[in-house]
TORLOKOL-714261 format. One record per atom (N, C-alpha, C, O): x, y, z; residue in three letters. Coordinates in steps of 0.001 Angstrom, whole numbers, padded with zeros to 6 digits, always signed. Example, Ala and Ser with C-alpha at 12.3 -4.5 7.8 and 13.67 -1.06 7.14 Angstrom:
<nodes>
+013190-005690+007800ala+012300-004500+007800ala+013200-003300+007800ala+014236-003319+008465ala+012850-002250+007080ser+013670-001060+007140ser+012900+000030+007870ser+013409+001138+008039ser
</nodes>
This chain:
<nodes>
-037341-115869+079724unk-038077-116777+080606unk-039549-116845+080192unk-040008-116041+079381unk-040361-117905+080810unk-041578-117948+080340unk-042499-117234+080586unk-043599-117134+080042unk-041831-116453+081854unk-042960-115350+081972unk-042672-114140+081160unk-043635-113384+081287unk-042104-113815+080669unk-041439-113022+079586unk-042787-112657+078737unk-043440-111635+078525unk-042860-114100+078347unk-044028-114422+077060unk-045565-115008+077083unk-046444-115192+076242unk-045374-115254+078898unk-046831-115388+079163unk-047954-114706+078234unk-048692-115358+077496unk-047989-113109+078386unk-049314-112569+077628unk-049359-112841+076474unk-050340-112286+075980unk-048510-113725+075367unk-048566-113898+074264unk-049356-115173+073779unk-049876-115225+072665unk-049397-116026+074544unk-049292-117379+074223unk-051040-117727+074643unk-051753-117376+075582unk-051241-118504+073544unk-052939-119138+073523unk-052737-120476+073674unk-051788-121065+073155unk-053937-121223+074650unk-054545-122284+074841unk-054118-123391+073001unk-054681-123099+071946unk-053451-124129+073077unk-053273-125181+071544unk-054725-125838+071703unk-054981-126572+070749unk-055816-125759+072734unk-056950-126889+072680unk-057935-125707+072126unk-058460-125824+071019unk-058162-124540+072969unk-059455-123790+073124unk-059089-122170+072469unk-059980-121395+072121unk-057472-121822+072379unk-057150-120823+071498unk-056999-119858+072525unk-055955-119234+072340unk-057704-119424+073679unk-057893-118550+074145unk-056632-118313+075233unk-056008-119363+075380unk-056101-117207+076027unk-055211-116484+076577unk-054543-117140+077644unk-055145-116710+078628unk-053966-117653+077914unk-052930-118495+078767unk-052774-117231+080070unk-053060-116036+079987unk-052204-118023+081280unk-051771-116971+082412unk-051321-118029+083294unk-051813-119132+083532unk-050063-117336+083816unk-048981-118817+084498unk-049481-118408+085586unk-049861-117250+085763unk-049553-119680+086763unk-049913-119813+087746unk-049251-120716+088682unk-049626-121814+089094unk-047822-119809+089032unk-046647-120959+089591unk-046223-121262+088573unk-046528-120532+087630unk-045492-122252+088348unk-045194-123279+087142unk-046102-123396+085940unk-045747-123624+084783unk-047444-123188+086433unk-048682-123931+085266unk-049419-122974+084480unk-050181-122311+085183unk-049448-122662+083173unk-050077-122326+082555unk-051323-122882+082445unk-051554-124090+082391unk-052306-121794+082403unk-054039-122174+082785unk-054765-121341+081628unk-054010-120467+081201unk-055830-121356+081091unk-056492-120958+080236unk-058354-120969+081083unk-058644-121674+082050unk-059376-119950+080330unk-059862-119973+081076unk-061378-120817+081199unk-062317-120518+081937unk-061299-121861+080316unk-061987-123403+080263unk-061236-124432+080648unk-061573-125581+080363unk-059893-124107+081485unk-059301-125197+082230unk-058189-126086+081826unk-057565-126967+082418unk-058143-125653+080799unk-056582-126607+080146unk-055310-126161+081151unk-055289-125026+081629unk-054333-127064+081414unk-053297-126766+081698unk-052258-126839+081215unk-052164-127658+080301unk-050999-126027+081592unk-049780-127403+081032unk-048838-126530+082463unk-048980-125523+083157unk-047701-127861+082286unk-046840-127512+083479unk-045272-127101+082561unk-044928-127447+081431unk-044505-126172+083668unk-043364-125953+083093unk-042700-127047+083169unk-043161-127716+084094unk-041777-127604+082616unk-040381-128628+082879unk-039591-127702+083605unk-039565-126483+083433unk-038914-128404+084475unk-037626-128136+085584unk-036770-127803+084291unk-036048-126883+084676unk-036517-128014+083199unk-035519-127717+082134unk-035915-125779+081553unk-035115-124976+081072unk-036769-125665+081727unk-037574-124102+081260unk-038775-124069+080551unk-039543-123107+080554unk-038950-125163+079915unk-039670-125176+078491unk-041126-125399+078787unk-041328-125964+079862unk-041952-125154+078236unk-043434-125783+078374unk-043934-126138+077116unk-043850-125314+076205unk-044387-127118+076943unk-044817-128032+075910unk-046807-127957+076077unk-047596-128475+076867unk-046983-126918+074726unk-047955-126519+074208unk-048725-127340+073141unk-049815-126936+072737unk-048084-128668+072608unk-048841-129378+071778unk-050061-130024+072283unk-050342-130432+073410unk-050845-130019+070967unk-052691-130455+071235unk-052382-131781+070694unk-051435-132299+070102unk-054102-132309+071326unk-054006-133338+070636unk-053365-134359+070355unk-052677-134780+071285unk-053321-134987+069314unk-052377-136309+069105unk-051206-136125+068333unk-050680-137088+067775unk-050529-134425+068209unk-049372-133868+068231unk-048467-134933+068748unk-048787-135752+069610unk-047318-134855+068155unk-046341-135995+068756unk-044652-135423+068372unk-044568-134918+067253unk-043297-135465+069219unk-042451-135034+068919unk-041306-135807+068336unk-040148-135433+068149unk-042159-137555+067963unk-041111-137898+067318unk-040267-137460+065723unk-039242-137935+065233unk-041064-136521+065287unk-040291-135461+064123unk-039464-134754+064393unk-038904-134168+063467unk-039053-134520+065718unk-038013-133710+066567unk-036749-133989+066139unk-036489-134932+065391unk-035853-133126+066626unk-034639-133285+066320unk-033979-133900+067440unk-034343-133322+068464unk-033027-134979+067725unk-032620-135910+068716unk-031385-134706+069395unk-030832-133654+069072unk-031436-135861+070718unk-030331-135368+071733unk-029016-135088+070939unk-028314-134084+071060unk-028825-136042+070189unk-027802-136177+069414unk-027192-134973+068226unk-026060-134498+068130unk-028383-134727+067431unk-028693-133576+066821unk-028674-132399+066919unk-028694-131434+066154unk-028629-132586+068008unk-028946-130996+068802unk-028135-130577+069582unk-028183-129382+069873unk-026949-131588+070274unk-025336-131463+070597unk-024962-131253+069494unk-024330-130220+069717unk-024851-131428+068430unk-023989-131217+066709unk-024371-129704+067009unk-023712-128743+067408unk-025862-129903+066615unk-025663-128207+066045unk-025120-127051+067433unk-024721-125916+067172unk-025176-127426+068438unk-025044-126609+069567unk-023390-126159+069396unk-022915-125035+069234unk-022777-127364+069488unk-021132-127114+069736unk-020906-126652+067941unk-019911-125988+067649unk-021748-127004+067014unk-020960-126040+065543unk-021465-124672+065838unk-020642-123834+065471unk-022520-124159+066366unk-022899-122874+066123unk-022087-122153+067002unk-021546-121074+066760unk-022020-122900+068193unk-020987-122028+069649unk-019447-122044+069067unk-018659-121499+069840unk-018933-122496+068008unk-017839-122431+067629unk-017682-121358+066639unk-016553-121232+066166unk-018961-120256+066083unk-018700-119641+065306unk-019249-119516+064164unk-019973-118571+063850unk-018918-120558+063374unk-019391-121216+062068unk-020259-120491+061385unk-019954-120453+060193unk-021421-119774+061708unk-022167-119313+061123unk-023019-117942+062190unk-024185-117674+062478unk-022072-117535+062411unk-022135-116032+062991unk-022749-115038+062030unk-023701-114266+062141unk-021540-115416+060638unk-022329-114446+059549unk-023885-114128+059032unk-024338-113067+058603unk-024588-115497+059233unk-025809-115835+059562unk-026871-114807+060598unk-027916-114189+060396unk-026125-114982+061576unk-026919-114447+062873unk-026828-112688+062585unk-027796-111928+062568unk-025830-112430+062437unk-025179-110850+062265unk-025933-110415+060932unk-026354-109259+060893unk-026130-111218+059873unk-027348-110597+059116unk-028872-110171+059482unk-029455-109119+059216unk-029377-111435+060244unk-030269-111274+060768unk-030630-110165+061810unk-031601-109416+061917unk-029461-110345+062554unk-029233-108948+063858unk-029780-107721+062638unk-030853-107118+062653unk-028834-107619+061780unk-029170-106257+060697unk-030170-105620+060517unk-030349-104417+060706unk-031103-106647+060019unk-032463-106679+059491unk-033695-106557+059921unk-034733-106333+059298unk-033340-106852+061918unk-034068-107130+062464unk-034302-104919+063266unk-033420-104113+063560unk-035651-104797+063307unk-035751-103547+063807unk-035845-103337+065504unk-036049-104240+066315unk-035644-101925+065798unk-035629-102128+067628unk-036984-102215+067661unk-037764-101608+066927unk-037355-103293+068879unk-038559-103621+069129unk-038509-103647+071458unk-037701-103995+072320unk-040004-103004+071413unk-039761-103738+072979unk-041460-104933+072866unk-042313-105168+073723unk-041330-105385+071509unk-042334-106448+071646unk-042104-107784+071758unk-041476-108227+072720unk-042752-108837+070458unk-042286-109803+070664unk-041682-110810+069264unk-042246-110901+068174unk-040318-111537+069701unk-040050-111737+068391unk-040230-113143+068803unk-039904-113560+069914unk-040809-113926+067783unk-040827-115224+067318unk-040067-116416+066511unk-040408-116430+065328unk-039487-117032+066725unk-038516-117850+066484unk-039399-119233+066048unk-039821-119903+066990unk-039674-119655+064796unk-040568-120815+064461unk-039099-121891+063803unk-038328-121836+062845unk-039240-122445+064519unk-038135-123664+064146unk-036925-123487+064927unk-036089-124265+064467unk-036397-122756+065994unk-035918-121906+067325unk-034634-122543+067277unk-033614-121855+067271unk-034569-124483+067223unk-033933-125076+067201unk-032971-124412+069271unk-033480-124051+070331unk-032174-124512+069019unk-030829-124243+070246unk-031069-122850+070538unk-030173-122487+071299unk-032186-121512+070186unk-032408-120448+070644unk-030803-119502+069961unk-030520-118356+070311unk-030135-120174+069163unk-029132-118957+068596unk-029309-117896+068238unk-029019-116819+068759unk-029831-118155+067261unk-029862-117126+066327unk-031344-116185+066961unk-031255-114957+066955unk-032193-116613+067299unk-032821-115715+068574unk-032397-114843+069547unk-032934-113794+069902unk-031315-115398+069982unk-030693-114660+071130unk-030067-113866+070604unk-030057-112831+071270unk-029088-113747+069042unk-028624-112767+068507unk-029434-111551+068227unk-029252-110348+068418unk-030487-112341+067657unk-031770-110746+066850unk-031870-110076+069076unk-031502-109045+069640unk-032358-111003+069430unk-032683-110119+070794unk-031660-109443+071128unk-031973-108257+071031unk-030371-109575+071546unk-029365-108485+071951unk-029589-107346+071062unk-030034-106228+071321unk-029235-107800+070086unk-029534-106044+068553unk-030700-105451+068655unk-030662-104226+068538unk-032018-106072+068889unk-033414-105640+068807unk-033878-105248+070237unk-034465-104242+070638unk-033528-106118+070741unk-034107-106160+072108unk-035702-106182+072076unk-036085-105787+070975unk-036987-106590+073113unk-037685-107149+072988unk-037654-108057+073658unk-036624-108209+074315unk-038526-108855+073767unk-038659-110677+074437unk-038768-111554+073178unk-039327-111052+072204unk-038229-112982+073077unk-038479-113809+072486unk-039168-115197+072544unk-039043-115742+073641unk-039820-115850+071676unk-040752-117012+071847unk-039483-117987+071190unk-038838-117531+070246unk-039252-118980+071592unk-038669-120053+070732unk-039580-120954+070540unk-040029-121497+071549unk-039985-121270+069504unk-040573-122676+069346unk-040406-123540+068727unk-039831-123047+067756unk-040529-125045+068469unk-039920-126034+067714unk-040850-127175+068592unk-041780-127116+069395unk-039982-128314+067911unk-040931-129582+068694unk-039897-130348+068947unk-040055-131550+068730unk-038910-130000+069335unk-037970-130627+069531unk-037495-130466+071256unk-036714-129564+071556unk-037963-131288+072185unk-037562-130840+073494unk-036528-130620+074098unk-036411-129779+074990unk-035289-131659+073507unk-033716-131464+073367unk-033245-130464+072701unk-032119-130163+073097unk-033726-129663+071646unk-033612-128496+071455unk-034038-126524+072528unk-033562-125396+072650unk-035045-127252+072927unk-036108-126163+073648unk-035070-126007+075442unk-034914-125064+076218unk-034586-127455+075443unk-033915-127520+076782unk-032756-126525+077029unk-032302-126266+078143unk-032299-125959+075766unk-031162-125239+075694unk-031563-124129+075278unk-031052-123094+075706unk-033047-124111+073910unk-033058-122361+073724unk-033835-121640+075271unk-033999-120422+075196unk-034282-122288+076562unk-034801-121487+077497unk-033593-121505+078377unk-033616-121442+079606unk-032528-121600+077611unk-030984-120533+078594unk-030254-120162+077594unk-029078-119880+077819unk-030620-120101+076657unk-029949-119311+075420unk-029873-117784+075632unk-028870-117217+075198unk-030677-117172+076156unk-030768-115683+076789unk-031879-115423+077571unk-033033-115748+077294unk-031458-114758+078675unk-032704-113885+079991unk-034269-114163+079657unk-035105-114782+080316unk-034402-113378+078187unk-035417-113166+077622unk-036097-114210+076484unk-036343-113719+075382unk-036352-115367+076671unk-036496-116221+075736unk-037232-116910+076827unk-036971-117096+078015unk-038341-117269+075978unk-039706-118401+076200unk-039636-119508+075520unk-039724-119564+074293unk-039476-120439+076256unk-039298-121791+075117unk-040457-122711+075181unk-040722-123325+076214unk-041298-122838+073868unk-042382-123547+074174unk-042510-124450+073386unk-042353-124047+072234unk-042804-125888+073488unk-042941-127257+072417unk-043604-126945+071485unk-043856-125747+071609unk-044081-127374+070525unk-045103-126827+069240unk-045155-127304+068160unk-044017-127297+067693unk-046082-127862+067266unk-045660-128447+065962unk-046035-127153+064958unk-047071-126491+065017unk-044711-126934+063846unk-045413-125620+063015unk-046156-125835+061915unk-046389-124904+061144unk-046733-127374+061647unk-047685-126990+060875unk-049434-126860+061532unk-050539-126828+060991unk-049088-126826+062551unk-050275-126772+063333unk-050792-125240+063924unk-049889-124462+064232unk-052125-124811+064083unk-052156-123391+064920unk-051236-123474+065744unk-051140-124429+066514unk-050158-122181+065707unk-049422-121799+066908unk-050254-121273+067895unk-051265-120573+067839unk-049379-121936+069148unk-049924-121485+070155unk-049640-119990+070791unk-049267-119784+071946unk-049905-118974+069763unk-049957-117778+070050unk-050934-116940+069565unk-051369-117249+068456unk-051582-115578+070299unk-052256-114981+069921unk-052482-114394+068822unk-051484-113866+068333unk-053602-114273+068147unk-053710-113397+066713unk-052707-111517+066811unk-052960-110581+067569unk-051921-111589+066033unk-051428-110592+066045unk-050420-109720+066878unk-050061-108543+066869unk-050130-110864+067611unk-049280-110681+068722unk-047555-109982+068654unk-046962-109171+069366unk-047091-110935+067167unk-045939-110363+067432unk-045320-109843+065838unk-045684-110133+064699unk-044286-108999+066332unk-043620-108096+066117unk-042774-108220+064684unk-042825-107544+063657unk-041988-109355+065056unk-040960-110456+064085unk-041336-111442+064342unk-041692-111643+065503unk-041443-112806+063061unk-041266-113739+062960unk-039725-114030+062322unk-039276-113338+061409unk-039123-114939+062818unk-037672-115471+062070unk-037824-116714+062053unk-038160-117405+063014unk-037496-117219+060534unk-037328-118548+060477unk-036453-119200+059808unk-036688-119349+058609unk-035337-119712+060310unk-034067-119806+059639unk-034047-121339+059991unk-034270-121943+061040unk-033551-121909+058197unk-033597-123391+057923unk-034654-124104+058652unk-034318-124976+059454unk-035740-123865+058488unk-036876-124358+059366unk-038087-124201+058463unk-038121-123394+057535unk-039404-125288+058897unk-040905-125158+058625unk-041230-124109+058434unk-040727-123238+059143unk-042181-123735+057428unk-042636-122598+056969unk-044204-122657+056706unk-044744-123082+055685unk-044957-122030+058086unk-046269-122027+057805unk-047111-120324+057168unk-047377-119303+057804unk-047242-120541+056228unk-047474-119087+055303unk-048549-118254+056480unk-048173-117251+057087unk-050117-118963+056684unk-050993-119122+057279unk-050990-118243+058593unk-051437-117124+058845unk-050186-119364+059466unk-050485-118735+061085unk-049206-118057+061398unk-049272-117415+062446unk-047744-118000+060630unk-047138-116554+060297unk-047678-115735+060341unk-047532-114961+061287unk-048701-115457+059196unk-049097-114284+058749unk-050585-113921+060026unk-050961-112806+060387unk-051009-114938+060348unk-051922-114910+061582unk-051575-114464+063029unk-052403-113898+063742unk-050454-114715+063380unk-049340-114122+064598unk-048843-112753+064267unk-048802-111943+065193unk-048608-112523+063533unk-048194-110847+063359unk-048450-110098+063113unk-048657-109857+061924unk-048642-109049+064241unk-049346-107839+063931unk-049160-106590+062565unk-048101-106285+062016unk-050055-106233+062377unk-049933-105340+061268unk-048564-104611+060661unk-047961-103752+061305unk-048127-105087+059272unk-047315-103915+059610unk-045627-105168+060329unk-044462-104770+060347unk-045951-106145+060654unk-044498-106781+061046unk-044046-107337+060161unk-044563-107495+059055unk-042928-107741+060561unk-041933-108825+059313unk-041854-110206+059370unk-042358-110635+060408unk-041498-110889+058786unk-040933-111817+058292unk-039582-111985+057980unk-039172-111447+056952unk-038390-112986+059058unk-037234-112985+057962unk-037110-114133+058351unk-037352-114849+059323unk-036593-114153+057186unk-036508-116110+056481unk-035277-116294+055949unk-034753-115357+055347unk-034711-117349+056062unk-033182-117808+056222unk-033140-118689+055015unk-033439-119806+055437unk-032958-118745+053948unk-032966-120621+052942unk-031498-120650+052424unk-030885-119600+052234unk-031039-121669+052236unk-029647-122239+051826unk-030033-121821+050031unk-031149-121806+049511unk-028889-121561+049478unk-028798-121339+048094unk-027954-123008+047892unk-027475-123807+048696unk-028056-122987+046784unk-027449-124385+045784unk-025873-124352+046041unk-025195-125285+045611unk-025264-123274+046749unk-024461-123298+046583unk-023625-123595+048296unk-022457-123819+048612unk-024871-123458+049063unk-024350-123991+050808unk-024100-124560+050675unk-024607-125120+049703unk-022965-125305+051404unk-021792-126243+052013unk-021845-127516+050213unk-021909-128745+050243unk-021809-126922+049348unk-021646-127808+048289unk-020312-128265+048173unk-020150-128916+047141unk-019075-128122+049034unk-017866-128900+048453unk-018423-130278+049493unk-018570-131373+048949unk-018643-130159+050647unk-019436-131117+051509unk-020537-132067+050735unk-020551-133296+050667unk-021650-130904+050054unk-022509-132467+049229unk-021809-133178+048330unk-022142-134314+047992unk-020619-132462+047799unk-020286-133347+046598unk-018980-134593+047126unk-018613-135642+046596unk-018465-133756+048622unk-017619-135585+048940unk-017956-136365+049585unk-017408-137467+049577unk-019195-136011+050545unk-019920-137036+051504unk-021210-137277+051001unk-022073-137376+051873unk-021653-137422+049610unk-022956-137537+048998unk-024381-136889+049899unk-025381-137599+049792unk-024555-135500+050839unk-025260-134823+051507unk-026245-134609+050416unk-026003-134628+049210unk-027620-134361+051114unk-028656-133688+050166unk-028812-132566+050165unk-028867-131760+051094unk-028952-132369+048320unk-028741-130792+048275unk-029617-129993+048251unk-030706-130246+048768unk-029383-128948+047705unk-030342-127746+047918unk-030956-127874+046442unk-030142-127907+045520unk-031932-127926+046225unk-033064-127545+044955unk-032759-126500+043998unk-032435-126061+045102unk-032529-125661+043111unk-031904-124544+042283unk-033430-123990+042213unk-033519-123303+041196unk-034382-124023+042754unk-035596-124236+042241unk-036384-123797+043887unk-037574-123487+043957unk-035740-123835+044731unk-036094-123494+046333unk-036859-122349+046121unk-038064-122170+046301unk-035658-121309+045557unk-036002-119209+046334unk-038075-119519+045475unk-039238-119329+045831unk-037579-119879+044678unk-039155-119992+043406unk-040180-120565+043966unk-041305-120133+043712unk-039935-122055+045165unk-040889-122665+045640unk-041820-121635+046808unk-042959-121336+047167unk-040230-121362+047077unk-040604-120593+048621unk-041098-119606+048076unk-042303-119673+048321unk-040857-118560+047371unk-041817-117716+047466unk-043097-117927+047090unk-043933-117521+047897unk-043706-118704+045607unk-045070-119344+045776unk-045935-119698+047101unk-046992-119374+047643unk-045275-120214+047212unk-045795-121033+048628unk-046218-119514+049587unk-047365-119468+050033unk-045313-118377+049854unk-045561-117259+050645unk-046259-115977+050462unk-046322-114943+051128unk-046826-116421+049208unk-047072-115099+048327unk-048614-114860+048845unk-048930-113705+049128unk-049490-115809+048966unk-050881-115658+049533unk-050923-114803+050874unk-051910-114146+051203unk-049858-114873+051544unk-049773-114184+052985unk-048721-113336+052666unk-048412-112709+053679unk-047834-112946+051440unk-046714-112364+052197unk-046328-111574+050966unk-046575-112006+049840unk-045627-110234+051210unk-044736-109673+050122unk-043415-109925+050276unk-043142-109780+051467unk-042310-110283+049538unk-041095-109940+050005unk-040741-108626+049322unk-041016-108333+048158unk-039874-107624+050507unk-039126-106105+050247unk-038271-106744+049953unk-038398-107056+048769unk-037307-107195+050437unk-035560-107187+050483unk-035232-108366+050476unk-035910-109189+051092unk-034193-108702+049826unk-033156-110249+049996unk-031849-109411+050036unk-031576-108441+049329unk-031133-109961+050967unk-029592-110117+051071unk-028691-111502+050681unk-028445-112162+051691unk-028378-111834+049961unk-027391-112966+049740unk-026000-113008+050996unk-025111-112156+050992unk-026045-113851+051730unk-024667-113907+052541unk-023794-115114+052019unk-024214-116254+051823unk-022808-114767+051871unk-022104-115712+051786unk-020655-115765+052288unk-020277-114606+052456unk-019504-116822+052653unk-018761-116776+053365unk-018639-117614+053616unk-019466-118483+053895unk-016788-117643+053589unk-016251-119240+053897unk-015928-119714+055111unk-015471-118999+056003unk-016171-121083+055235unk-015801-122136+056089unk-014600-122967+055756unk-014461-123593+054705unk-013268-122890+057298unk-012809-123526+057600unk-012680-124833+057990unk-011475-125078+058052unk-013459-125969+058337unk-013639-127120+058935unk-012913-128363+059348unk-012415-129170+058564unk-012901-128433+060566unk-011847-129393+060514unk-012955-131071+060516unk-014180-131097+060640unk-012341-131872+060401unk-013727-133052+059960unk-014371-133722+061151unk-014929-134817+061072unk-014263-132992+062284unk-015199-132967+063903unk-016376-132089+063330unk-017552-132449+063268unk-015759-130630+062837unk-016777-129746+062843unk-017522-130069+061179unk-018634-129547+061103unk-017134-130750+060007unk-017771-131638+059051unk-018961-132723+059435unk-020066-132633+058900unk-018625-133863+060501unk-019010-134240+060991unk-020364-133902+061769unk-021389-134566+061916unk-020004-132646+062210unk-021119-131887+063334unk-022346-131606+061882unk-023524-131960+061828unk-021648-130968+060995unk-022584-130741+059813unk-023612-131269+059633unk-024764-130839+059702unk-022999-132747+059266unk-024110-133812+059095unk-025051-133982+060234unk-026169-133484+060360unk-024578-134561+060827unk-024999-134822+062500unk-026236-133914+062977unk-026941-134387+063868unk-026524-132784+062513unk-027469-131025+063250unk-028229-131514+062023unk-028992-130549+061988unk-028548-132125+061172unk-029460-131636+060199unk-030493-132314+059954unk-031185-132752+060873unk-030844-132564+058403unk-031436-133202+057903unk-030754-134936+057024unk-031348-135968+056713unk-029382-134534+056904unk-028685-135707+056470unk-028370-136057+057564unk-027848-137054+057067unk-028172-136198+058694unk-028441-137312+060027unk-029757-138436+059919unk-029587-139540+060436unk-030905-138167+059320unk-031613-138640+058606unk-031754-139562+057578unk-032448-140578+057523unk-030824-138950+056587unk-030261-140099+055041unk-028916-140616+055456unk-028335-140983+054435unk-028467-140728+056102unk-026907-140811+055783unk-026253-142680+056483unk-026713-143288+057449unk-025553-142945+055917unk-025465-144622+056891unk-024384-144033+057281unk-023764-143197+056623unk-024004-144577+058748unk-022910-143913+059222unk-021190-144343+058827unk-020131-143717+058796unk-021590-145686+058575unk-019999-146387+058095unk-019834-145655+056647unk-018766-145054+056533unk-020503-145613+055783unk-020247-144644+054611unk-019971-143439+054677unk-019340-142759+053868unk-020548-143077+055872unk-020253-141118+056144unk-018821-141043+056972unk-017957-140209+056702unk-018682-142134+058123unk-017529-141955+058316unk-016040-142367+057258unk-015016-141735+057519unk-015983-143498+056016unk-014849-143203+055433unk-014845-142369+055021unk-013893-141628+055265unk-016349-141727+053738unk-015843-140158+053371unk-015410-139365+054536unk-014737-138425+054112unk-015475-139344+055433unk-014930-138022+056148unk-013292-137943+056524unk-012585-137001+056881unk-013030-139295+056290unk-011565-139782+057009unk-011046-139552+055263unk-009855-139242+055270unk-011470-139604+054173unk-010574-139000+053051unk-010687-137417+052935unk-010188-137145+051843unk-011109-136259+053548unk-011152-134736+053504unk-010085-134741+053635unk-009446-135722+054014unk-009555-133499+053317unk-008398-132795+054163unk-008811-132341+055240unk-009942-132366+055724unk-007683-131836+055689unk-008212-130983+057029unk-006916-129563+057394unk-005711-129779+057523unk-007337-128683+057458unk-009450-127929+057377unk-009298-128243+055914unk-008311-128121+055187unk-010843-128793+055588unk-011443-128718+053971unk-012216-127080+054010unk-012591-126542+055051unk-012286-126732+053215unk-012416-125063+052993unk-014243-125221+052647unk-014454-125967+051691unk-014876-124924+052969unk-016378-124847+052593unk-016740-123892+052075unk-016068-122932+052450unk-017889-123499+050996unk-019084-122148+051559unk-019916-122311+051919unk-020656-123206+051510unk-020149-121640+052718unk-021305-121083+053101unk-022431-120329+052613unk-021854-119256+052441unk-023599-120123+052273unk-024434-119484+051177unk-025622-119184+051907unk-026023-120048+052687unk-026357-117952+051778unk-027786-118433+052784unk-028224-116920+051887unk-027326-116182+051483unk-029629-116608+051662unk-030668-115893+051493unk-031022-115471+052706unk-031266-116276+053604unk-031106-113876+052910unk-031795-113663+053604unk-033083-112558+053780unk-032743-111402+054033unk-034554-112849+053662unk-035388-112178+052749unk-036187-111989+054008unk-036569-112724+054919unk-036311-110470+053645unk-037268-109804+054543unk-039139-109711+053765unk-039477-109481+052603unk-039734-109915+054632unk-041152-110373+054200unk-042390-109481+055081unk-042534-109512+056303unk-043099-108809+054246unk-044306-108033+055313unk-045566-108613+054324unk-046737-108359+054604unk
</nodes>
């Protein structure tokens, strides 16, 4: 809940220490914001805007593929990796609060979800007890305190090197989720999906190296069953909901078999 994560969370206008008051978060030059009747409170500044969000639509896909299983193996790595904490773990790209709510049962702690997606946020603030769901754009200052938390996790999501490494206190982690060339590739190659880069793990770490060491990578991998609802859902949760025309996506899907057999592939790299 949001009071969970009250002491964590800074003013997006003035930076400084938030404190709920009823429903309303207050800061102490006067900014407000109000909770939504849904859980969530929407922390964006400025001329921040959530049409980059992920749709209603989008966000039913990924909800009913993840609640079906699909990528448990995912979450159960992360659970692994993640250490016991009674602080705070951070979820930057939070999406549906899953894979959050997994690290929290194993870790325990409170969690922040954030994303900019409000159809997303509507579901990670009942995803578990302990989860704060707050609006947010991540290439922008998060609206959280310097050094505040514990874990950052960011799985298939924005990656800000910067105010990562600015949110976590001394001494915390980083774990980061990226698709290998080899995720759901029987999928890119019959429904023309966009793929993964061979050239990613190399970007990403450049890109993290000014703020970050990586200790550890785990490779997960593991197959998928799919029947072409839960193919469908694939597309639908992502980023090819985006590229895709739908009369073309639906004949490829009506030539699969069914279940078409997938893999699954994901990196998972621990970062201090």
């Amino acid at each position: 809940m949001l009071q969970d994560i009250e002491r964590y969370l800074a003013c997006p206008h003035c930076a400084q220490r938030l404190a709920l008051d009823g429903r309303t978060l207050r800061c102490p030059a006067g900014h407000s914001f109000d909770q939504a009747r849904q859980g969530y409170v929407s922390l964006l500044a400025g001329d921040a805007h959530t049409k980059t969000g992920d749709t209603a639509d989008m966000v039913a896909a990924r909800s009913d593929f993840l609640a079906a299983g699909h990528y448990r193996p995912i979450a159960a790595a992360l659970a692994a990796a993640a250490d016991r904490t009674d602080g705070l773990v951070v979820d930057l790209g939070a999406g549906t609060g899953y894979y959050l709510s997994q690290v929290l049962e194993h870790a325990g702690g409170v969690g922040a979800a954030l994303d900019i997606s409000k159809y997303a946020l509507r579901r990670a603030a009942k995803a578990h007890p302990r989860i704060g769901a707050v609006v947010c754009d991540a290439w922008r200052p998060l609206p959280l305190l310097d050094g505040c938390a514990d874990l950052v996790l960011n799985v298939f999501a924005p990656r800000n090197g910067p105010e990562i490494r600015r949110v976590l206190r001394p001494g915390g982690r980083l774990l980061l989720v990226t698709p290998t060339s080899r995720h759901l590739s029987e999928l890119v190659a019959a429904l023309g999906l966009l793929s993964v880069d061979e050239e990613k793990e190399r970007r990403v770490e450049e890109k993290l190296s000014p703020w970050f060491t990586r200790t550890d990578r785990v490779e997960v991998e593991f197959r998928l069953s799919l029947s072409r609802t839960d193919a469908a859902a694939v597309v639908a949760m992502g980023p090819n909901a985006w590229h895709t025309a739908p009369d073309a996506l639906g004949a490829a899907l009506a030539e699969l078999p069914e279940p078409v057999e997938v893999t699954g592939s994901v990196q998972v790299s621990t970062y201090r």
